[in-house]
C-alpha positions in Angstrom: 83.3 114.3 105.3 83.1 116.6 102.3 85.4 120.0 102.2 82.7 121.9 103.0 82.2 120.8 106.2 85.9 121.6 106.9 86.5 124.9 105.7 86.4 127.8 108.0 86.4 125.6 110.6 89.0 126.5 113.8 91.7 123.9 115.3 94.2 123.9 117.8 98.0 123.0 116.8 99.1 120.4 118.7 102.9 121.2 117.5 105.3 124.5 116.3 104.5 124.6 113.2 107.3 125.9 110.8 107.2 127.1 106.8 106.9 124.0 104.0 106.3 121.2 107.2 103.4 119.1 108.2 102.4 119.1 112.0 98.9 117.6 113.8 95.7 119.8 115.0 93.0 118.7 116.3 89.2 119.4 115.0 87.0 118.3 117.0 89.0 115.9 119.1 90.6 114.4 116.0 94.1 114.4 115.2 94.9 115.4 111.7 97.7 115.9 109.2 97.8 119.7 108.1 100.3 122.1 106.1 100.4 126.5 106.2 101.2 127.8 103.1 101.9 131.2 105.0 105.7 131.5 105.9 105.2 132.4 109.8 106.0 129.7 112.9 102.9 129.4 114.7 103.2 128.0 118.3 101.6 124.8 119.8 98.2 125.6 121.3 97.3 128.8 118.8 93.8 128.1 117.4 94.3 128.5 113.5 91.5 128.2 110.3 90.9 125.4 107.7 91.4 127.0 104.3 91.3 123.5 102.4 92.5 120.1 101.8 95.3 118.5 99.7 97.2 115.1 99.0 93.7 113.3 98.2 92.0 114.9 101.3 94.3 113.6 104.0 96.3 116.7 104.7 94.3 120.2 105.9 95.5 123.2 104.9 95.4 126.0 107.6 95.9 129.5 108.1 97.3 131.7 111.6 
């Protein structure tokens, strides 16, 4: 699935996520890797954006 049918897209943080560490959402009822650039701690369950994709595609980047 290209970028483009990523970005923009909301997901649901399945863990705290804190500054610099990787945590799991879920899109559409799959589980992925993601990273927030944005130094904030965002709480499990908070519905967040998909800003883009790093590490080869495997990991999405996210915004609060």
């Amino acid at each position: 699935m290209s970028i483009l049918n990523f970005q923009y897209k909301k997901a649901t943080v399945l863990d705290i996520i804190q500054p610099g560490k990787r945590f799991w959402i879920n899109l559409h009822g799959v589980r992925w890797r993601a990273e927030c650039e944005f130094l904030t701690d965002i709480t499990q369950g908070t519905t967040v954006e998909i800003i883009g994709r790093k590490y080869h595609q495997s990991v999405l980047l996210i915004r609060p």
